[in-house]
Structure formats: C-alpha cells, structure tokens
N, CA and C atoms as a LAMMPS dump frame, in Angstrom:
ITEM: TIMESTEP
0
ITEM: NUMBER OF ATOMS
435
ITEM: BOX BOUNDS ff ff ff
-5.0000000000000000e+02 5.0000000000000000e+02
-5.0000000000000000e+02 5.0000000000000000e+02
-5.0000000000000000e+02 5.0000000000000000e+02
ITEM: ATOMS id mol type element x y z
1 1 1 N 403.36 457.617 -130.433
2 1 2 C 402.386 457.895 -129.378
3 1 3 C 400.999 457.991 -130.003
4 2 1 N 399.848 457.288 -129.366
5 2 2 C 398.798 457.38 -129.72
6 2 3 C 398.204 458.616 -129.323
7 3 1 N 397.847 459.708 -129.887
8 3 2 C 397.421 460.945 -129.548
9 3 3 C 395.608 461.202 -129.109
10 4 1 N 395.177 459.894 -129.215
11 4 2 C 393.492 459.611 -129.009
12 4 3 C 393.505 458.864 -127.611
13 5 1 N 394.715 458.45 -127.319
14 5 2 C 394.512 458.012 -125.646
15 5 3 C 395.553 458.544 -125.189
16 6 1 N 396.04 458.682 -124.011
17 6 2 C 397.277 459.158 -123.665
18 6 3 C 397.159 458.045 -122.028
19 7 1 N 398.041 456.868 -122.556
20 7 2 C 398.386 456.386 -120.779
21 7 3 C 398.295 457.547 -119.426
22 8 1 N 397.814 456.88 -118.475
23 8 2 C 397.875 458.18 -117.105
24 8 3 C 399.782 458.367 -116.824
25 9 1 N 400.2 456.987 -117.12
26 9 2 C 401.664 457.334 -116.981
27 9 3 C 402.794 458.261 -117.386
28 10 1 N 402.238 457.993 -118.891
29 10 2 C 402.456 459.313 -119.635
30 10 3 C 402.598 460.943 -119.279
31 11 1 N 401.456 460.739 -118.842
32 11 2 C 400.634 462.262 -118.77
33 11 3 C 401.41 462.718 -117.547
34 12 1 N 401.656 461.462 -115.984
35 12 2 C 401.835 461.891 -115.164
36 12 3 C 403.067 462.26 -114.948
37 13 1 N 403.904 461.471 -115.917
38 13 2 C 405.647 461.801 -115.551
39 13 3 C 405.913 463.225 -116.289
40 14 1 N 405.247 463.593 -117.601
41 14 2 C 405.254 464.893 -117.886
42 14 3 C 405.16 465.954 -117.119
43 15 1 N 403.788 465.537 -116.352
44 15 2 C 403.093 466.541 -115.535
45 15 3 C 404.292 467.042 -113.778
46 16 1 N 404.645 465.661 -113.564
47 16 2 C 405.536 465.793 -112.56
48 16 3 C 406.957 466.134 -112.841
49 17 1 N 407.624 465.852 -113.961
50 17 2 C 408.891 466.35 -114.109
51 17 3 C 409.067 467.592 -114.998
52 18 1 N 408.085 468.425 -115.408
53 18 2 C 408.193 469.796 -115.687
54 18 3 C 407.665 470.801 -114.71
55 19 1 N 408.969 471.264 -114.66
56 19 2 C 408.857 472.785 -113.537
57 19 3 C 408.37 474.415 -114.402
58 20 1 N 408.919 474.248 -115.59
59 20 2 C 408.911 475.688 -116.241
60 20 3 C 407.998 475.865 -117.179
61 21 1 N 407.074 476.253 -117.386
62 21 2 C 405.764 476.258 -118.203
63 21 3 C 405.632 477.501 -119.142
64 22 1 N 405.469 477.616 -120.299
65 22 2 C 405.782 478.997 -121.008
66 22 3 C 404.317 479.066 -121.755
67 23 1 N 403.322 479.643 -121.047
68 23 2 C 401.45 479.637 -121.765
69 23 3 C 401.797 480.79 -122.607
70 24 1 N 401.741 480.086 -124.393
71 24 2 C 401.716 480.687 -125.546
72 24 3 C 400.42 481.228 -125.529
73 25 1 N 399.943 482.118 -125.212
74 25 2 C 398.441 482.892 -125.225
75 25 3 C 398.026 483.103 -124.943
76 26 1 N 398.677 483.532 -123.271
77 26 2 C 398.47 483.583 -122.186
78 26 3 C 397.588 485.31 -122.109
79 27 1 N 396.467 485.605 -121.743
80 27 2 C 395.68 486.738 -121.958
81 27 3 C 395.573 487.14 -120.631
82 28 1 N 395.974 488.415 -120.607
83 28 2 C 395.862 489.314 -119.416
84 28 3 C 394.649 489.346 -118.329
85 29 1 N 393.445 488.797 -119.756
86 29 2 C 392.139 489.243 -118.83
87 29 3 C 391.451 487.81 -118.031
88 30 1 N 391.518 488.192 -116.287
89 30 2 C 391.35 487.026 -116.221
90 30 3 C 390.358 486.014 -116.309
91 31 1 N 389.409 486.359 -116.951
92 31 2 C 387.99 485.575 -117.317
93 31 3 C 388.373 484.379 -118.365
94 32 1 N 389.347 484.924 -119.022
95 32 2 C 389.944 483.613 -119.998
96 32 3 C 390.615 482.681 -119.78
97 33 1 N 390.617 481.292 -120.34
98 33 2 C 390.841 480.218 -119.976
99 33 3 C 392.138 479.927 -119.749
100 34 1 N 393.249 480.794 -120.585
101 34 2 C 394.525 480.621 -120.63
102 34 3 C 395.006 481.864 -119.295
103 35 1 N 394.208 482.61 -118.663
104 35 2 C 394.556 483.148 -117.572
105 35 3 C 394.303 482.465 -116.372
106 36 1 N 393.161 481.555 -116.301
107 36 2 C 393.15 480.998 -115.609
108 36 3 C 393.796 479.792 -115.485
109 37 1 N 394.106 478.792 -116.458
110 37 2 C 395.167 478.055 -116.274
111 37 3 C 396.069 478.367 -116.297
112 38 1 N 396.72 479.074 -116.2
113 38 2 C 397.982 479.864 -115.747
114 38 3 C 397.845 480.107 -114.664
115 39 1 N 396.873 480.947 -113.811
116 39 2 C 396.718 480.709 -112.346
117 39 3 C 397.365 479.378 -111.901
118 40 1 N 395.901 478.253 -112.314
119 40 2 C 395.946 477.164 -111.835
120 40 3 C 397.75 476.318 -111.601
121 41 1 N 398.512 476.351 -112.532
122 41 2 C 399.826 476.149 -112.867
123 41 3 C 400.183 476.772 -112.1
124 42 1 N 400.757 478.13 -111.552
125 42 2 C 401.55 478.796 -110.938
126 42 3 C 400.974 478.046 -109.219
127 43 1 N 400.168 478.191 -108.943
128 43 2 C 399.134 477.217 -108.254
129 43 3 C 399.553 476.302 -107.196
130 44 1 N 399.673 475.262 -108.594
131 44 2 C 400.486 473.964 -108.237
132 44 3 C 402.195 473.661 -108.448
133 45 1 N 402.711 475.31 -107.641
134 45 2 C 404.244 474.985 -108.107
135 45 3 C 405.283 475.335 -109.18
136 46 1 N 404.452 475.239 -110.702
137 46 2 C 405.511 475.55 -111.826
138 46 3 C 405.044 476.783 -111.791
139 47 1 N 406.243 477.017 -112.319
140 47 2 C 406.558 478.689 -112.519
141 47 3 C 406.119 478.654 -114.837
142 48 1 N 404.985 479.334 -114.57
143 48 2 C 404.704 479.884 -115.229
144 48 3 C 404.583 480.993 -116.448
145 49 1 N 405.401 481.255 -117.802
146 49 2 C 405.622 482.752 -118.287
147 49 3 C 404.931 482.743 -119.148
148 50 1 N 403.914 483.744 -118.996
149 50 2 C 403.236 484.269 -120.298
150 50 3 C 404.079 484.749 -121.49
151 51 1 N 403.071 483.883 -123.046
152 51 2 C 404.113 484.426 -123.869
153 51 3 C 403.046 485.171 -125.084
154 52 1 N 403.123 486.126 -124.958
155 52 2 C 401.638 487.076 -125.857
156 52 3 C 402.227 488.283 -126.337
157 53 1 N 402.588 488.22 -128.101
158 53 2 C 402.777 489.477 -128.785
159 53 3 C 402.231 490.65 -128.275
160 54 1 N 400.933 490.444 -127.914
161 54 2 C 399.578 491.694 -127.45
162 54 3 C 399.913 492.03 -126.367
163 55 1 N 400.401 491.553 -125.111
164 55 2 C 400.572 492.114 -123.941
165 55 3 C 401.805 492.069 -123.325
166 56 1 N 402.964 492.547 -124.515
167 56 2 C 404.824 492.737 -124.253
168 56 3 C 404.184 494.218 -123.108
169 57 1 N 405.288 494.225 -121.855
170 57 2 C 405.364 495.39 -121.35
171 57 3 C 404.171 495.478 -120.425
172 58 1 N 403.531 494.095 -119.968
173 58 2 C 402.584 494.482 -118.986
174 58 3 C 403.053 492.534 -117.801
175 59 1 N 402.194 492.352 -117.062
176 59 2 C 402.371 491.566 -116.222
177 59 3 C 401.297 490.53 -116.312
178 60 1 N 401.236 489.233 -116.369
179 60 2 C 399.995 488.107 -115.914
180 60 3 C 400.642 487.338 -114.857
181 61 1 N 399.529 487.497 -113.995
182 61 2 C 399.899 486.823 -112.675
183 61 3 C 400.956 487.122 -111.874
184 62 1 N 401.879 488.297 -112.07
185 62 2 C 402.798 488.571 -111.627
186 62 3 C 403.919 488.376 -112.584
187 63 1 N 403.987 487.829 -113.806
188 63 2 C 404.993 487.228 -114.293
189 63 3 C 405.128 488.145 -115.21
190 64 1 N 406.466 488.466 -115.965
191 64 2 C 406.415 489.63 -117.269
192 64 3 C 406.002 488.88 -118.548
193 65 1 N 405.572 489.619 -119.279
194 65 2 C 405.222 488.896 -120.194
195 65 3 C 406.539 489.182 -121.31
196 66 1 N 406.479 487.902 -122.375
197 66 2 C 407.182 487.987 -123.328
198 66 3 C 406.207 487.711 -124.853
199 67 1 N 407.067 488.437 -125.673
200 67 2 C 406.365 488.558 -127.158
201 67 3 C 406.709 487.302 -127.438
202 68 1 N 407.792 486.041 -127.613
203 68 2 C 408.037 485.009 -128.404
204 68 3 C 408.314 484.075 -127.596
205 69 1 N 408.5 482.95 -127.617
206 69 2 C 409.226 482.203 -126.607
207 69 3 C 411.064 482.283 -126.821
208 70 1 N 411.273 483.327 -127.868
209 70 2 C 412.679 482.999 -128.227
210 70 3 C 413.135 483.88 -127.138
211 71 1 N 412.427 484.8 -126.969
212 71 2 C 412.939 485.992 -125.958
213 71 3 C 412.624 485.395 -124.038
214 72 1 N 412.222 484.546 -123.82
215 72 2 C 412.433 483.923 -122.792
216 72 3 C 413.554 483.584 -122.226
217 73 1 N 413.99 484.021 -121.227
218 73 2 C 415.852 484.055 -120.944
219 73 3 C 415.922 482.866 -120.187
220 74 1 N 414.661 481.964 -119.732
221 74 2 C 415.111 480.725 -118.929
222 74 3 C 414.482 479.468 -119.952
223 75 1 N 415.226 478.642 -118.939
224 75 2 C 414.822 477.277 -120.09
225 75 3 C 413.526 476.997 -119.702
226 76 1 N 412.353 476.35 -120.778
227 76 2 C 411.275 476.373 -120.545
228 76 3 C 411.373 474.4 -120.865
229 77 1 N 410.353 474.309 -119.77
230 77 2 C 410.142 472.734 -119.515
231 77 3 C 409.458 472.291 -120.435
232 78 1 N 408.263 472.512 -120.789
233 78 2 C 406.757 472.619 -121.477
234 78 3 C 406.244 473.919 -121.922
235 79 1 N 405.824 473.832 -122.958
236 79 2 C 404.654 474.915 -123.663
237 79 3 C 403.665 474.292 -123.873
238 80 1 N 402.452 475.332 -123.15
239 80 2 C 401.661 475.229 -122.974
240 80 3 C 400.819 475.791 -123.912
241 81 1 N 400.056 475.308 -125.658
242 81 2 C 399.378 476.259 -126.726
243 81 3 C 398.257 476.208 -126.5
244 82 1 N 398.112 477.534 -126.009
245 82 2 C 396.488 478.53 -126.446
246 82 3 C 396.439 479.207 -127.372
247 83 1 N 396.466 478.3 -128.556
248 83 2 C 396.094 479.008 -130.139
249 83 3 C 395.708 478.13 -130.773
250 84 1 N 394.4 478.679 -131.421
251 84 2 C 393.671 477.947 -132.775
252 84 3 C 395.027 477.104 -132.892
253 85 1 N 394.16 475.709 -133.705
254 85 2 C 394.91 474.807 -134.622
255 85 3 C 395.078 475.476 -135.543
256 86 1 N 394.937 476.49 -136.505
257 86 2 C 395.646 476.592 -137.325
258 86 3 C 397.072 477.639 -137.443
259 87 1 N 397.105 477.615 -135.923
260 87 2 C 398.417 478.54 -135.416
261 87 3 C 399.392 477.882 -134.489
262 88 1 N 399.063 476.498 -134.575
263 88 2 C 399.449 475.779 -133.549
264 88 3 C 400.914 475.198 -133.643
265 89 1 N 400.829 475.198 -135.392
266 89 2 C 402.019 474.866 -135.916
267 89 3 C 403.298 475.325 -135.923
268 90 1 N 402.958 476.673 -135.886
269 90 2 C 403.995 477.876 -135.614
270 90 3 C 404.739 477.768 -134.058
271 91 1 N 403.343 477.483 -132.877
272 91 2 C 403.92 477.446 -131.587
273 91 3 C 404.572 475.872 -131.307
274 92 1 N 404.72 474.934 -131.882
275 92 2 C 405.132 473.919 -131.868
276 92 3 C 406.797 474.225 -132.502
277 93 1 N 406.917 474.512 -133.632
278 93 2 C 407.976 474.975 -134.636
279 93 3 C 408.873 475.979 -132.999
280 94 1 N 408.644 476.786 -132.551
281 94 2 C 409.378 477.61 -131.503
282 94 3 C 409.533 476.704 -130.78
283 95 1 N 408.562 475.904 -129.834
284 95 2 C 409.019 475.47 -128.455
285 95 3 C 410.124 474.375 -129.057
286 96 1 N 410.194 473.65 -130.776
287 96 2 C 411.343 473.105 -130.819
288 96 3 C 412.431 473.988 -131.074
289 97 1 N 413.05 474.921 -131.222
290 97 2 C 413.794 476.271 -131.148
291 97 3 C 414.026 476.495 -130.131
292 98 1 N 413.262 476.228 -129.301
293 98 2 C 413.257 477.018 -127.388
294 98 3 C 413.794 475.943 -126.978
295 99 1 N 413.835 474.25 -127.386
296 99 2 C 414.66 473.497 -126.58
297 99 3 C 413.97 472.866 -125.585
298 100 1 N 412.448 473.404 -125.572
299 100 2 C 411.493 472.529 -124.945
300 100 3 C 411.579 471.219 -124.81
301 101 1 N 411.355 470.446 -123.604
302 101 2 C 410.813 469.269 -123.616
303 101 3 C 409.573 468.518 -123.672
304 102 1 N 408.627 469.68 -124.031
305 102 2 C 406.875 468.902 -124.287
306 102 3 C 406.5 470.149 -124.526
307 103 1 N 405.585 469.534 -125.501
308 103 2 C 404.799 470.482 -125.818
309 103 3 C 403.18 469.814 -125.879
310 104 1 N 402.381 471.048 -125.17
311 104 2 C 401.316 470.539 -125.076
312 104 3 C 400.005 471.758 -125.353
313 105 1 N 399.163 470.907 -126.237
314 105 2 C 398.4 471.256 -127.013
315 105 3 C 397.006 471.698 -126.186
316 106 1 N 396.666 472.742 -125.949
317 106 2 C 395.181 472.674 -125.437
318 106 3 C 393.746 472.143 -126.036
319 107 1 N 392.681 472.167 -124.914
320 107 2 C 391.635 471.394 -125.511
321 107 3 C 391.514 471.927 -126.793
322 108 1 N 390.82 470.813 -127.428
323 108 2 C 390.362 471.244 -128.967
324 108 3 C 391.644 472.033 -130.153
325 109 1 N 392.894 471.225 -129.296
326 109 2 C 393.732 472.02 -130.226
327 109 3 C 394.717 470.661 -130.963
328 110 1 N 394.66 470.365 -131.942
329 110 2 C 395.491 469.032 -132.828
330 110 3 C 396.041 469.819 -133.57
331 111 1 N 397.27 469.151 -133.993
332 111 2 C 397.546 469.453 -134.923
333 111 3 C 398.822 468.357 -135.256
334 112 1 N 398.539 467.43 -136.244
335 112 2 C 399.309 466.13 -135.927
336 112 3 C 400.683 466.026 -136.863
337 113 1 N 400.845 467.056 -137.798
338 113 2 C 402.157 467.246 -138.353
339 113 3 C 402.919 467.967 -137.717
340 114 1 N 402.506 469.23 -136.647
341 114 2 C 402.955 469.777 -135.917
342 114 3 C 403.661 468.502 -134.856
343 115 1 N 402.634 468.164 -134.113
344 115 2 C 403.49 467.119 -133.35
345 115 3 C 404.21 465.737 -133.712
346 116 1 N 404.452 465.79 -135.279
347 116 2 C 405.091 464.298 -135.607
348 116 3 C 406.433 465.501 -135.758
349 117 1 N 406.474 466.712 -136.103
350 117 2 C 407.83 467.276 -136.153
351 117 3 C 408.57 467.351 -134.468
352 118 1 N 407.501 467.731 -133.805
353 118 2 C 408.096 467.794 -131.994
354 118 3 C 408.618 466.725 -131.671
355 119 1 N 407.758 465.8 -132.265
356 119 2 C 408.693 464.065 -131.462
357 119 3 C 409.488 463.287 -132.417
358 120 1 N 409.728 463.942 -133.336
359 120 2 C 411.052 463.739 -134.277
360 120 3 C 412.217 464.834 -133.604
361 121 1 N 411.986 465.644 -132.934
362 121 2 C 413.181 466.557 -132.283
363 121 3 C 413.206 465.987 -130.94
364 122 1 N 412.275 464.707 -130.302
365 122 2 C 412.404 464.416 -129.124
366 122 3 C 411.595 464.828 -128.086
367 123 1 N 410.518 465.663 -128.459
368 123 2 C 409.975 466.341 -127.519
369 123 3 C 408.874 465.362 -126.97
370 124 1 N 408.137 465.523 -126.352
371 124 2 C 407.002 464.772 -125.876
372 124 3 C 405.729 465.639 -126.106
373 125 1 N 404.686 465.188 -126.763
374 125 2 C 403.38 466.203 -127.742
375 125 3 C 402.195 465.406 -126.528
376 126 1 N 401.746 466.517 -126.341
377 126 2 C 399.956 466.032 -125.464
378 126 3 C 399.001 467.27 -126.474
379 127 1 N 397.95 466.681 -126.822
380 127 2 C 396.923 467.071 -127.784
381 127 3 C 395.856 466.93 -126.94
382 128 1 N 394.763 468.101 -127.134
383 128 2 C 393.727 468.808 -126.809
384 128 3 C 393.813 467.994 -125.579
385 129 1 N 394.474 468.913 -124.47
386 129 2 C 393.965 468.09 -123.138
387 129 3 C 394.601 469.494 -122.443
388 130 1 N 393.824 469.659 -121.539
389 130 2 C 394.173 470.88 -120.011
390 130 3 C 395.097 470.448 -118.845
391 131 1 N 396.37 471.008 -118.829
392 131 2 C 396.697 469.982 -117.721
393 131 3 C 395.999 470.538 -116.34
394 132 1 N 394.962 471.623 -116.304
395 132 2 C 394.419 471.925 -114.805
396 132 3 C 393.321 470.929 -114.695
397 133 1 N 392.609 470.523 -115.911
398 133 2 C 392.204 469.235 -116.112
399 133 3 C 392.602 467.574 -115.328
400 134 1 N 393.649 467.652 -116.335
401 134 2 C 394.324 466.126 -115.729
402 134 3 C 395.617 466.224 -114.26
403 135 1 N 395.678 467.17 -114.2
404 135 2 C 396.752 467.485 -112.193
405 135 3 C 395.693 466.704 -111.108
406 136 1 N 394.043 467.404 -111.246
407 136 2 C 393.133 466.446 -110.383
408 136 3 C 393.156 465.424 -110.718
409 137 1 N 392.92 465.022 -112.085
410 137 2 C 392.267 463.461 -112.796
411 137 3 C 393.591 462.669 -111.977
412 138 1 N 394.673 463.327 -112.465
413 138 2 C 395.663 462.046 -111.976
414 138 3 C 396.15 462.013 -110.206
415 139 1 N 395.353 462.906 -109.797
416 139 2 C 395.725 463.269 -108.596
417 139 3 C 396.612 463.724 -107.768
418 140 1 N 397.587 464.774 -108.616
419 140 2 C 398.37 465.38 -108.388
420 140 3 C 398.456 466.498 -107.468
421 141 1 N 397.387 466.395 -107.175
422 141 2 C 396.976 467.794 -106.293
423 141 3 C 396.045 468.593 -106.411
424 142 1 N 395.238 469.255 -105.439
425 142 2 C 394.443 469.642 -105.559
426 142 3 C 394.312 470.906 -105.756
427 143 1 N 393.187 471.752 -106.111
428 143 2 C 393.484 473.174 -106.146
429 143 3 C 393.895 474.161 -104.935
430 144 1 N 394.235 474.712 -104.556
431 144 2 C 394.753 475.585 -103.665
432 144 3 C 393.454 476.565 -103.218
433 145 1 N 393.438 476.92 -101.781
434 145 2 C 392.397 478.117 -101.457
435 145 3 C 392.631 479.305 -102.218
C-alpha cells in the first residue's frame, strides 16, 4: 500500500465495514481532538471505546474507559492512534494482539515499520489521516445536529 496516497476505495470500504472503533488517546476533555473525534464516530454509528491509561474508572462520551486495548472485552474493528509517532509503535504492536482489522494512524502520525508489521499480520494501516476528515470527503455522511 502506498501510504502517500490512499485510493477513495480504500479508505471507503474501511470506513464502511468497521463498526467497532477503539480511540487509543482518547482524552476526557472535550476541547481535544481525540474527544472530539470520538464524538464525531459515535456520531456516525460506530460504537466507539476510549482507551487511556490516565482516565481508567471514569467515562468519554458515555463509554467506560479502558487502560489497554487488551482489556477491551469486545472485538475491536479499527484503532484509532492518538499518540505521538514515537508511541505509535507500541499502539500498532496491541491492535495486532487485539486482533484488529485496521489500524489507523492520526494526522501527522507515521510510522512506517509500525505499519509494515500491521500488514504483515493482515491488518489494513491508514497514516496521518482523520477519519471525521475523510466520512465527509468520501461522503459518507454528514455530521449530525
């Protein structure tokens, strides 16, 4: 996979055939970007779980939060990383552990040994891209009132 373009086809069959979304960094407070795309996601349908060491024992968006993705008791479709590239590797390394089927990298987030290990386990890797971003671009729907 070319990780500097990504076909709309690509993007869109990902985007449409994952239901379960697990936002690695997902921050309680909602001014941040990973709270709000997490909104946006829960939003449009997928069910959403915050996964944040820092906020075990509290709620985002309604959802409980979990410290790891290992401790997630349902199967997760996609992970969604909100962490520096140089932590990115680690959340890639789990969602292949978790049995994920994509893993996807937020803006400004690469990390290309990380994802040559994900799609050697089969997974499907999207690099620095938002999917609250590309749901409009590809026209998947719009935002909700």
């Amino acid at each position: 996979m070319d990780h500097d373009s990504y076909p709309a086809t690509y993007l869109r069959d990902i985007l449409t055939s994952v239901k379960t979304v697990a936002v690695v960094g997902a921050s309680p407070q909602p001014h941040r970007p990973s709270h709000r795309v997490m909104r946006y996601l829960q939003q449009h349908g997928y069910r959403a779980i915050p996964v944040n060491p820092f906020a075990v024992g509290g709620t985002i968006n309604g959802e409980r939060v979990y410290a790891s993705l290992a401790e997630v008791p349902e199967t997760i479709d996609m992970v969604d990383v909100f962490r520096r590239t140089d932590a990115a590797g680690d959340a890639v390394d789990d969602a292949i552990a978790a049995d994920a089927k994509v893993v996807w990298m937020q803006l400004g987030v690469r990390d290309d040994k990380a994802a040559a290990r994900a799609e050697a386990k089969g997974l499907r890797v999207v690099m620095n891209r938002c999917p609250a971003i590309e749901i409009p671009r590809l026209g998947l729907g719009a935002p909700e009132a």
